[in-house]
Structures are given as C-alpha cells and as structure tokens.
C-alpha positions, 0 to 999 in steps of 0.5 A: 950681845949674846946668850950663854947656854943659861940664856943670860945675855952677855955682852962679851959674846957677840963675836960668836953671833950676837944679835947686833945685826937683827935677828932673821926670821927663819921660814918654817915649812911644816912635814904634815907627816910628823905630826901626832899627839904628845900624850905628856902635853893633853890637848896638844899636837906636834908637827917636826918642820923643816927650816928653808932659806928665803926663796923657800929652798931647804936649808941645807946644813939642817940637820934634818936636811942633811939626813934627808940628802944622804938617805937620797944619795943611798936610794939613787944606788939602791940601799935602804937604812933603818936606823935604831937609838940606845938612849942613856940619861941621868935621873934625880929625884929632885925637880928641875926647880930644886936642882936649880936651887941646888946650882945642880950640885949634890942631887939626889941620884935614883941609885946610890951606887953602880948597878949595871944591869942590875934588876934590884936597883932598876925597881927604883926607877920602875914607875917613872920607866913605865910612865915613859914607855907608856906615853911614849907607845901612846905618841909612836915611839915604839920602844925595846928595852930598857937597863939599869946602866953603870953611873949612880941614876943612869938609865938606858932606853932602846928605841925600835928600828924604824926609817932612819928620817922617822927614828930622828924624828923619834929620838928627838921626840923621846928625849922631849918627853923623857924631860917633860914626863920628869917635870910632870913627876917632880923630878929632872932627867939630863942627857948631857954626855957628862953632868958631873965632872967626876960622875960617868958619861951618858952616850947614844949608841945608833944601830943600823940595818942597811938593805939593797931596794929593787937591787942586785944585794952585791951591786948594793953593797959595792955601792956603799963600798964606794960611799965609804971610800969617799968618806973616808970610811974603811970599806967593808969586805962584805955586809957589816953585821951588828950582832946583840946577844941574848943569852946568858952569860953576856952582860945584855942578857940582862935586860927587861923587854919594854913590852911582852914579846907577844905584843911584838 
C-alpha cells in the first residue's frame, strides 16, 4: 500500500512505491554546523542532516548533495555563488484546524482583494510579518523585505544573500517556521504554487551573484560559459547582472525594508 498526499493509505498506490518490501531505514549524518535554536519551538534546537547510502556514502540524488556537488564543480574552476530567495505565500485567518474543517474551501484571505505593493492592505498583515521577521533575525535567517503581493492574502518575504548551501538551508528553515509561527497564531500559511484553482499562483524568485575565488575574473566567467554550454544553457557574452530598482516609479520601489538600513 501507499500514502496520498493527505497521508491516507491507499492500496491502490503501490505501483508508485508502496511499502510491500519493507520500509529501509536511511542513515542520517548530522551537519553540526546547521544547528541552532528555533525561537517558534522554545527549548528546542535543529540541526539539517545529510542522508547517506549504507556504507556511509552520500546519497547522491539528495538535494542537498547535489547542491553540494555543483558548488564544488564551480570551485575547482574558481567561481563562488551567493544565492538569495523571494518567498511567496497565501495567508488566512483561519487555523489549520478550521481550514481542515472547512475541506480548505471558502478561507478567510487576509485581503479581500488585489493590492500589490499596496502599503494599506499590508497593515493587515503587519503583526503576523513582524512576528515572522522577528523570529526569524533570532534563528539566523537574515531578511530583506517584505511586499503586499497581487493574490487576495498573499504575502512576499526576501531573504538576504548569503553561500547558496546556507541559504538552502534558510529557506527551508523559513518556510517551517512561516507555517509553525501561523499555527502558534491561530492562523494557516500555504505555499503551494496554486491553493485554488481559480485563485493566483505563489512562486520563488532565486537570485544569484556569481564571483571569481583567487581567479583571473575573465578565466572565471569562460569557465562558467563553458557549465553553461554543457548544460545546455545559453552562454553569457559577459557577467549576467540582476539589477532591482529602487526608485520611483517602478512598482519595487514600493516595498518595506524588513529592518532600518542603518542595522544593515
């Protein structure tokens, strides 16, 4: 038999791996430098561990191991990347619990209508924002800014640069305690990429910043021309630059600083 994505068991699901054979245990090394303390669970540290095979190799279709193996393919050539996540979620004022009730039909959006950028309708949503931006400077997870986006309750949070192995860290981390903070609160966040069918789509936007390490900047960048063409990519004819305006009149300029820029 096999679980469906409520967790029920269905017999009918055990062509699509069902636990007829047993299920395997799966050896979990620990990354002791992951670990720190979760202030929305008191009394409680967390530590990211990487699964591994059982002669204690990496499992290499990890996610978290193929991010590793990438970032060493790009160091052998002398490039660095820094990485940066633009979170998007749905907020209700209902908790998990009546959502559930409700069959997650008819929720109570915290904005009854479109506002992106709007500074009016974000004031809804200001304690539970300022709880999650709090908690989460208190756990490591440094964050940007923060925007009223275009769907009815959905909410957009930026994380700030950091290496691209600690923010994959961060954003899983972010998105746990997002969830856990709504449940502490009486309310419920989802970050599925469309909770309604008619409703607008939530997606993460991954910024990056690619730099050269103890390597000539132009050898760096035909290195990664070279990544590019193996990957199918198209090569860049010079450094890609992700540019995010600031000024009036783009839309952007619109959105809060999660913290004084002084504090920066």
């Amino acid at each position: 038999m096999g679980l469906d994505i409520e967790q029920n068991y269905r017999h009918d699901l055990e062509h699509v791996g069902g636990m007829a054979p047993g299920a395997a245990d799966v050896p979990l090394v620990p990354d002791m430098t992951t670990i720190r303390r979760l202030p929305w669970l008191p009394r409680t540290p967390v530590v990211i561990c990487d699964p591994t095979l059982v002669d204690g190799s990496p499992l290499p279709y990890a996610p978290r191991q193929i991010l590793k193996s990438q970032l060493q393919r790009l160091e052998s050539l002398g490039v660095t990347i820094q990485a940066a996540t633009e979170l998007e979620f749905y907020l209700f004022d209902e908790s998990y619990e009546a959502a559930w009730d409700a069959g997650h039909q008819g929720l109570t959006a915290s904005t009854r209508h479109h506002a992106a950028y709007d500074a009016i309708a974000a004031i809804k949503a200001e304690p539970f924002v300022d709880e999650v931006i709090r908690q989460m400077d208190l756990a490591g997870v440094q964050t940007e800014g923060y925007s009223q986006e275009y769907g009815f309750g959905q909410q957009e949070i930026n994380l700030a640069h950091t290496d691209a192995l600690e923010m994959a860290d961060r954003h899983f981390l972010f998105k746990f305690g997002v969830k856990s903070i709504a449940a502490r609160m009486g309310m419920s966040a989802s970050f599925m990429a469309k909770w309604a069918i008619d409703g607008d789509g939530s997606s993460c936007h991954i910024h990056t910043l690619v730099g050269s390490h103890g390597y000539d900047t132009d050898r760096g960048w035909r290195s990664v021309r070279r990544l590019c063409r193996r990957s199918g990519q198209p090569p860049w004819r010079r450094p890609p630059c992700c540019s995010h305006p600031a000024s009036t009149p783009t839309a952007d300029s619109c959105r809060t600083p999660s913290r004084p820029p002084s504090s920066r």
